[in-house]
Every structure is written in C-alpha cells, then in structure tokens.
C-alpha positions in Angstrom: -28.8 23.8 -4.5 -26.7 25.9 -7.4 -27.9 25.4 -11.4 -26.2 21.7 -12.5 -23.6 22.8 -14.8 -23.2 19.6 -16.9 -26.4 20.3 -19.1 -27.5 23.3 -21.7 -30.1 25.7 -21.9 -31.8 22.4 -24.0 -31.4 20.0 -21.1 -29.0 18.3 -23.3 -25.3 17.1 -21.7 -22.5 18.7 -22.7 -18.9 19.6 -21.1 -18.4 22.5 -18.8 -15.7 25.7 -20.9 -13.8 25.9 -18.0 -11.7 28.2 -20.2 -12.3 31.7 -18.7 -12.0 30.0 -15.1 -9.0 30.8 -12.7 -5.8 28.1 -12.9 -5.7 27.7 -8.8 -4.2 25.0 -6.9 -7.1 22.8 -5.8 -7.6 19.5 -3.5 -9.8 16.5 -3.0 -9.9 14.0 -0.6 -12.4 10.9 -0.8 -12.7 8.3 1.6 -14.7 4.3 1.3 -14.2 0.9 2.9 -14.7 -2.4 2.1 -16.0 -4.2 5.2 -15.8 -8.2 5.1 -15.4 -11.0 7.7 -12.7 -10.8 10.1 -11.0 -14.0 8.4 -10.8 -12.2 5.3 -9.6 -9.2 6.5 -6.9 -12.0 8.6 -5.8 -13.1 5.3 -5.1 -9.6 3.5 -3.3 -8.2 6.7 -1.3 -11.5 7.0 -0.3 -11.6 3.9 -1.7 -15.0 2.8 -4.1 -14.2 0.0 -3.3 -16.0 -2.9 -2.8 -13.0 -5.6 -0.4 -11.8 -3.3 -0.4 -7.9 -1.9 -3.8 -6.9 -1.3 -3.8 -3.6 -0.3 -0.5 -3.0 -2.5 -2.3 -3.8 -5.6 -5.2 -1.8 -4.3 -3.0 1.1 -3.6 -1.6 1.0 -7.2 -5.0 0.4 -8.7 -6.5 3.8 -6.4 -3.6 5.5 -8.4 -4.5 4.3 -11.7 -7.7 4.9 -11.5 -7.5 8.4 -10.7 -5.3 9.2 -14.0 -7.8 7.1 -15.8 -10.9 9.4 -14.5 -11.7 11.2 -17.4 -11.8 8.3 -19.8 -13.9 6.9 -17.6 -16.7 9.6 -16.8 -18.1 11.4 -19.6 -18.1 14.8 -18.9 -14.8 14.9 -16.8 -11.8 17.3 -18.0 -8.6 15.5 -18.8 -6.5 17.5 -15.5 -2.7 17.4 -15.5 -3.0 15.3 -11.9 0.3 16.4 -9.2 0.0 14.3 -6.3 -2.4 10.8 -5.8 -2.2 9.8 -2.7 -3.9 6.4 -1.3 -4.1 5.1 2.1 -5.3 1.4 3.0 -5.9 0.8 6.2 -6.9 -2.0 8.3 -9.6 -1.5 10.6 -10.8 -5.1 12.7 -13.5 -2.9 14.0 -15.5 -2.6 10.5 -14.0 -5.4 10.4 -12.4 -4.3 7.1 -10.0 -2.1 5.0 -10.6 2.4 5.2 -9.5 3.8 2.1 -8.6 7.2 1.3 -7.9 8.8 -1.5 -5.9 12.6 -1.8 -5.8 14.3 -5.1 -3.9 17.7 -6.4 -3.7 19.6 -9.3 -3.1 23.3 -10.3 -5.8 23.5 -13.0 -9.0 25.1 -13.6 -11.3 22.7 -12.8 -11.1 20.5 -9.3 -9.9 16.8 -8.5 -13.4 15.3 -6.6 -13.9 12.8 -9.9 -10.3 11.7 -9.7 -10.2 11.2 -5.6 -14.1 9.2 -5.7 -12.3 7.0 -8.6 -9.2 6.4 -7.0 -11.2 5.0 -3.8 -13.7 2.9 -5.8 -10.9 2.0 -7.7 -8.6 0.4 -4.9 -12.0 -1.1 -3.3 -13.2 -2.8 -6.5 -9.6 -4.2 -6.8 -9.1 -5.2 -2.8 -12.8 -7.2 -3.9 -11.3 -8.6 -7.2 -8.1 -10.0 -5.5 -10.0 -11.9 -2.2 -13.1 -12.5 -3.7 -12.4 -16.4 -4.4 -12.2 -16.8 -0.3 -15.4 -14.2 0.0 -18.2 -12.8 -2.0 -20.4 -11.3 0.5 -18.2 -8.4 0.6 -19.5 -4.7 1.0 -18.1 -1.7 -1.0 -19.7 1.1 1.2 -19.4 5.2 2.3 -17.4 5.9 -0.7 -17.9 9.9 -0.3 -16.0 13.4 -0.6 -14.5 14.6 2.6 -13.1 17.7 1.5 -12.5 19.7 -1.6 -10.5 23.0 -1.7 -9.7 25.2 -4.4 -11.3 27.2 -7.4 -14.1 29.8 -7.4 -16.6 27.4 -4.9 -13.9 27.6 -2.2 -13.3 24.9 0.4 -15.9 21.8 1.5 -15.3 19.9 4.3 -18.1 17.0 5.1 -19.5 17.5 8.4 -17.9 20.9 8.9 
C-alpha cells in the first residue's frame, strides 16, 4: 500500500498541492444499488410512487452531488467537472435499482470522490423518495470500478 497522501510529516490532515502535478484527462466510474422488496421496486418502475419520478430525481440528485463533492469532503479539490453521467437501472433480480455513476475532468487531480458521491447520492435520494412505503431498504456495494488518468494510471476492479 503507497504512503496516504492526505496527512503531514506531523500526522496532521491537510490538502494534497497538486500544483506541480500533470493537467491529464482523467475518469471514474462508481457503481451501488439499492436492493428493496419487489413491491417497492413495482412501484418506482411503474411509476406510482407518490413523489413522483424515482429514479429521475435520483438521476438528478447523482448529478448534484457530484458537483457538490468538494463541499462535502474535506480534503477534496474543487475540479472543473466535464461530463456526469448516471445510470439507474432496474434489476428484479436484487430485486432493486444498479446505479452507476461516470465522472470526467481534465484536471490535475482525479474524479473517484465525485463518481462514489454521485452514486450515494442518487441511492440516498431513491431511499428518501420511497421510504414512506419501505424502510428496510439497503444501500449496499457502493465501490470504484475504474479510474483512469493522472500519474497512478488506470484501475479497473477485478482486473
């Protein structure tokens, strides 16, 4: 495992200069779920939950969220973001809703904050908006799937 980067020679936390680092085009995807009874996940993909579009709301949310990453973690750069991308998707075998999350910048410093905040973003919104019909919901496997870009190179989970 490399040296953490987020503390000082003093053990104290502090913000990485990424000054003197390489502007590069860089990449992250994330991906999550939010697994619930198959009546629940019925009512989002039918359209009759009462707050209206689930997983358009969600979507929107995953989006906000990302732009919102560095206000939200502490040590996070502010990044000038170029593409969020997020993906709900249905899947009666979880029974639930896959979420994925693509971020892109060209910066000097990578996007895996932004795309883990967009998906727990979209699942802590897809919760808030069906919650009144189910509160035994699960918010689970939110991980990175693949980062590329930058002096540490690609990452691709299970690769």
């Amino acid at each position: 495992m490399s040296e953490l980067t987020h503390f000082d020679g003093k053990g104290d936390a502090h913000m990485v200069d990424v000054s003197e680092k390489e502007v590069t085009s860089r990449v992250a995807v994330a991906q999550g779920a939010v697994r619930m009874q198959p009546e629940t996940l019925a009512l989002i993909t039918e359209g009759r939950a009462k707050k209206g579009d689930v997983m358009g709301v969600a979507r929107l949310a995953g989006i906000m969220g990302a732009k919102q990453t560095a206000n939200l973690i502490p040590l996070c750069h502010p990044l000038p973001i170029t593409k969020v991308a997020v993906e709900l998707t249905p899947d009666e075998s979880l029974p639930g809703v896959r979420i994925e999350a693509t971020v892109k910048t060209t910066g000097q410093t990578g996007v895996e904050m932004e795309a883990l905040t967009a998906v727990s973003t979209a699942a802590l919104t897809l919760y808030d908006m069906v919650k009144a019909v189910e509160k035994t919901m699960e918010i689970i496997d939110i991980r990175l799937v693949l980062k590329d870009g930058g002096k540490s190179g690609r990452f691709e989970a299970n690769a």
